[in-house]
C-alpha atoms as one frame of an Amber mdcrd trajectory, in Angstrom:
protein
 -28.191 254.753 263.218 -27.930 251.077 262.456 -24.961 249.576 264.486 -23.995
 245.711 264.900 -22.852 244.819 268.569 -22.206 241.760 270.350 -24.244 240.498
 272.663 -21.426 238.279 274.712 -17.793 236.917 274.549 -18.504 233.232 271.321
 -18.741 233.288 268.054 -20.522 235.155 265.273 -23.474 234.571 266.228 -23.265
 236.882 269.105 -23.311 239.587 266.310 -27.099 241.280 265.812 -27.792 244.211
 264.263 -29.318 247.083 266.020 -30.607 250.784 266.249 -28.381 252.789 268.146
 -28.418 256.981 269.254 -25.854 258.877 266.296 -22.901 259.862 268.392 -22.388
 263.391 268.793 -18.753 265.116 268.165 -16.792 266.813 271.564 -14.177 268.630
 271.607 -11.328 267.956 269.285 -13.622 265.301 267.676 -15.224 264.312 264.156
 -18.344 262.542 263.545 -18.248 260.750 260.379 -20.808 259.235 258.123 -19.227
 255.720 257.543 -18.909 254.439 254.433 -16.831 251.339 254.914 -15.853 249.338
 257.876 -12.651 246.878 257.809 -12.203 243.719 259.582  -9.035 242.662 261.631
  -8.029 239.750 263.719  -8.226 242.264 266.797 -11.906 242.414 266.372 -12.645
 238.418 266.613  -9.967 237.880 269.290 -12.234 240.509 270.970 -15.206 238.909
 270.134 -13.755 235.356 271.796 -12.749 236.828 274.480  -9.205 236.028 273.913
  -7.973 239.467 275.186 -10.808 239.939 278.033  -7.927 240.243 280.799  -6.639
 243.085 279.189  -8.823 244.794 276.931 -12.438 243.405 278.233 -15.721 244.187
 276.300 -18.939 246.042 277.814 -21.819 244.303 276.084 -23.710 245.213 274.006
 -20.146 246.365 272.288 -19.471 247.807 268.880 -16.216 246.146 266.982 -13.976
 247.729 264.518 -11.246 249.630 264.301 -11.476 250.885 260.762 -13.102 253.038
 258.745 -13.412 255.302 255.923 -16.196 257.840 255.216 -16.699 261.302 254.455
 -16.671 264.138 258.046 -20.499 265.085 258.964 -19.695 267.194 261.701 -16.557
 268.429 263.567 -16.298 268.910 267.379 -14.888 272.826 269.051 -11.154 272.893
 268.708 -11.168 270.943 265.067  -9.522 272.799 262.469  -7.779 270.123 260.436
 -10.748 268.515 259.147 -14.080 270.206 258.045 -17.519 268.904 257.023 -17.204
 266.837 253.576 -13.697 265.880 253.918 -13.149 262.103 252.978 -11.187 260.128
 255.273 -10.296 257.346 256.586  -9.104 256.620 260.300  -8.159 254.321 263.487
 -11.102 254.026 265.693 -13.192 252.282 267.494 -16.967 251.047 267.094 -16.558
 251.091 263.447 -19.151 248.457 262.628 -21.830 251.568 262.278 -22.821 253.815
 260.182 -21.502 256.910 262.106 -18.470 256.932 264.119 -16.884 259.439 266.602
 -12.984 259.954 266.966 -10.398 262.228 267.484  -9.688 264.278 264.709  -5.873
 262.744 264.870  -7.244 259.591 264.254  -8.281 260.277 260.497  -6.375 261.205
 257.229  -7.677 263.119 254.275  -7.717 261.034 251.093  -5.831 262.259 248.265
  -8.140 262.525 245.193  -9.826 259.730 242.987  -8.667 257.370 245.963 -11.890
 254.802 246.160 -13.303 255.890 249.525 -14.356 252.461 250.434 -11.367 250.579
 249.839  -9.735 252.941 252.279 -11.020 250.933 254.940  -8.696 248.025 253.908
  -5.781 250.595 255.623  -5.319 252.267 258.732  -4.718 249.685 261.259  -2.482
 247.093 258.678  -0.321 250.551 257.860   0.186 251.891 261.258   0.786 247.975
 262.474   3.602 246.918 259.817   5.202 250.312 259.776   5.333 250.246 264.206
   6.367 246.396 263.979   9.985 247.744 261.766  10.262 251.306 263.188   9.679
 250.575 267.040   9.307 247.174 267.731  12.117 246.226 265.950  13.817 249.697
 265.393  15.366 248.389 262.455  18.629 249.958 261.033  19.717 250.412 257.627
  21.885 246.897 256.323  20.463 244.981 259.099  18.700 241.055 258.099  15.634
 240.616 258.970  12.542 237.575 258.537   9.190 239.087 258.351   7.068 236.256
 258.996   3.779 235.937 256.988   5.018 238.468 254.750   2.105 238.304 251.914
  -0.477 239.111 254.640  -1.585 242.641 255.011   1.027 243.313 257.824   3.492
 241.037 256.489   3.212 242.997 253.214   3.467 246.827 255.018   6.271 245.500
 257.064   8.214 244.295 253.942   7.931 247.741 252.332   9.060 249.856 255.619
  12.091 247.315 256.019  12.740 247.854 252.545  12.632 251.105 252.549  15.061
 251.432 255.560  17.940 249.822 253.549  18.027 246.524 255.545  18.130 243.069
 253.660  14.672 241.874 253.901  13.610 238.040 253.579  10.175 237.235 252.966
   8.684 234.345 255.435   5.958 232.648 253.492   4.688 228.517 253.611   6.096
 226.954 250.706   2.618 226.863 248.415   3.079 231.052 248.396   7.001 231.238
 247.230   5.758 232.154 243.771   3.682 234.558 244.761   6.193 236.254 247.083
   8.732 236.850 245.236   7.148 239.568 243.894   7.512 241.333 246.899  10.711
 242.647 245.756  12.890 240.867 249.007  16.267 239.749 248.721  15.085 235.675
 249.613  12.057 234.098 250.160  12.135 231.234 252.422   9.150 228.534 253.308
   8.897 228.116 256.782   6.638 225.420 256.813   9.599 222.495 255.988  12.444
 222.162 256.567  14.714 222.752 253.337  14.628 226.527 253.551  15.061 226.980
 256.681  18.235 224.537 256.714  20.035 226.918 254.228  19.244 229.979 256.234
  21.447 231.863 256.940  21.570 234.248 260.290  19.559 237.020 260.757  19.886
 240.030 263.098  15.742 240.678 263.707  12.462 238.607 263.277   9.317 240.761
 262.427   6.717 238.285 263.637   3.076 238.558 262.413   2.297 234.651 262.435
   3.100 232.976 266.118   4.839 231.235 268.398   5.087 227.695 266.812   6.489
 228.961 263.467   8.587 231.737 265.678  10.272 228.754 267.624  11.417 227.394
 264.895  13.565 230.519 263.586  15.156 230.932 266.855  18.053 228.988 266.253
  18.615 230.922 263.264  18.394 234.748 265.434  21.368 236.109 265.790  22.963
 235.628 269.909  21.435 239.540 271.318  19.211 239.815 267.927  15.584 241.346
 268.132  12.244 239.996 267.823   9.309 242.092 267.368   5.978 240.518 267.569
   2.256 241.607 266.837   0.914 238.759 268.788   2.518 239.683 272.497   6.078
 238.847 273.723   6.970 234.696 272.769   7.249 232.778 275.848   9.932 230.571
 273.370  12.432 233.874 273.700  11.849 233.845 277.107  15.931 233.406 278.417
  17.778 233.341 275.602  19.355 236.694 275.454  17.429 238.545 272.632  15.662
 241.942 272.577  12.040 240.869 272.687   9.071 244.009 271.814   5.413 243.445
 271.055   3.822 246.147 269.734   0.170 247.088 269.901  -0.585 249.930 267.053
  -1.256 253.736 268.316  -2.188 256.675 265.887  -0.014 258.531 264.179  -1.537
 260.490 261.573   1.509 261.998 260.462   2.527 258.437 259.435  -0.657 256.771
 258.263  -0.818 259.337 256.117   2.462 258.771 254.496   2.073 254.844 253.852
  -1.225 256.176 251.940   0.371 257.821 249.811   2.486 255.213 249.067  -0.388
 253.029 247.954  -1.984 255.704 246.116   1.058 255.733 243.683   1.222 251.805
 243.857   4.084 251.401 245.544   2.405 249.397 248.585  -0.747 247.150 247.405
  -2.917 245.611 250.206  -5.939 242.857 248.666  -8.947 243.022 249.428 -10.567
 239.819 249.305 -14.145 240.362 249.807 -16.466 243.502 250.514 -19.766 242.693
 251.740 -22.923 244.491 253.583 -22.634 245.030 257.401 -25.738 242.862 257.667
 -23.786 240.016 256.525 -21.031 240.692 259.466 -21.044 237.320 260.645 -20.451
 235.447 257.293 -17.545 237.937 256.585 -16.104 238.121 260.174 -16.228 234.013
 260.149 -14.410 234.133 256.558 -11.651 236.365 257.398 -11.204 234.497 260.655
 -10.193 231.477 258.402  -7.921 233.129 256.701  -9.928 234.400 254.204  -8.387
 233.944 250.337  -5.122 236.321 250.543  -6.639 239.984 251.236  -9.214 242.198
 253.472 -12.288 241.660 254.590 -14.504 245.004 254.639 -18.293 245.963 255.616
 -20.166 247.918 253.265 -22.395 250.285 254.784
């Protein structure tokens, strides 16, 4: 099966395509013939090397985390899924065109559901959703700043708070306002000047998807005791001041994934896509999404 790996910790050109042996399904497994392949920032901070302390690459090393496709074969034990099922799931090595996982990593799609934009999903969903339910264990009436609220997380994080009943203010930079206001939250506020953030009022949480610099700068406006939950590891600026501090790093959960799918089959959730383009072309699309892209997901065709 064709496969792209990297060749050493650098940039994208350390990508190369190759042929690789099919995996083969064990027990409680599924082997799925990929159809789509989405790109996150966990797979270029990977490919850096900026997490080699504590999740380090064996090279030659397969990226990607998710994928949608349609079940080729299923492993002893598997009764959930059977052959022809289409899916999508959290894995790992999912820049390939055949993928092995635990059976508990994937979710049926519900019908008409385009099987390659499913790809855009199951590690943003899982992410924003575990950022408000455990990171921040958000309660209902609570405030709470989700920071880069129109990104993919941002946006899934936004509709869980919601959801919960708390008061949710969108963090945005000033040139998106507009744009977020149509994510239904109570205020949007720029955090990228000074205006907004001088009429903000206190909040009891911070859902943090951006980083530290912008993070510092809300601080002051953190409840004393309040909670910060970050994607991007625990804030060294918290460090001593007396609030609840969680990172999260996403985990399966079928049960859940499954649920937030739903909710953008009915179009209550919507998650961009900004460009799909063929896994040969991983580098040009890795390297684009790594800039920030143009407001959506990046995904491989296969």
């Amino acid at each position: 099966m064709k496969a792209i790996v990297v060749r050493g910790y650098g940039g994208v050109e350390q990508f190369e395509q190759r042929n690789l042996p099919a995996p083969v399904p064990g027990p409680g497994e599924v082997l799925v013939q990929v159809a789509a392949a989405g790109i996150n920032p966990i797979d270029w901070k990977l490919r850096r090397g900026d997490l080699r302390t504590m999740a380090p690459l064996q090279f030659p090393a397969v990226l990607g985390r998710d994928v949608s496709g349609v079940v080729l074969a299923t492993g002893p034990g598997v009764t959930s899924l059977k052959t022809g099922d289409r899916v999508m799931g959290l894995v790992d090595h999912g820049y390939a065109e055949q993928v092995v996982a635990s059976a508990g990593a994937y979710v049926r799609l519900p019908e008409g559901f385009d099987l390659r934009d499913a790809a855009a999903l199951p590690l943003v969903l899982l992410t924003g959703a575990q950022l408000i339910e455990e990171a921040v264990q958000l309660a209902r009436g609570q405030r709470i700043l989700i920071t880069g609220a129109l990104g993919s997380v941002g946006r899934v994080a936004v509709f869980v708070a919601r959801r919960r009943g708390a008061h949710v203010l969108a963090g945005v930079r000033a040139a998106q306002k507009t744009e977020a206001a149509g994510l239904g939250c109570e205020q949007v506020v720029a955090l990228d000047g000074d205006a907004d953030l001088a009429k903000l009022q206190p909040v009891d949480a911070i859902a943090d998807t951006v980083g530290h610099e912008t993070l510092g700068k809300l601080l002051a406006h953190l409840r004393p005791g309040g909670t910060i939950g970050s994607v991007l590891g625990e804030p060294l600026e918290a460090d001593g001041k007396g609030f609840v501090v969680r990172a999260l790093w996403a985990h399966t959960d079928a049960k859940r994934m499954g649920e937030l799918l739903d909710a953008v089959a009915r179009g209550e959730l919507i998650i961009p896509i900004a460009r799909r383009l063929p896994l040969s072309e991983v580098a040009g699309a890795q390297a684009f999404a790594e800039r920030g892209g143009s407001g959506g997901k990046v995904l491989l065709l296969m």
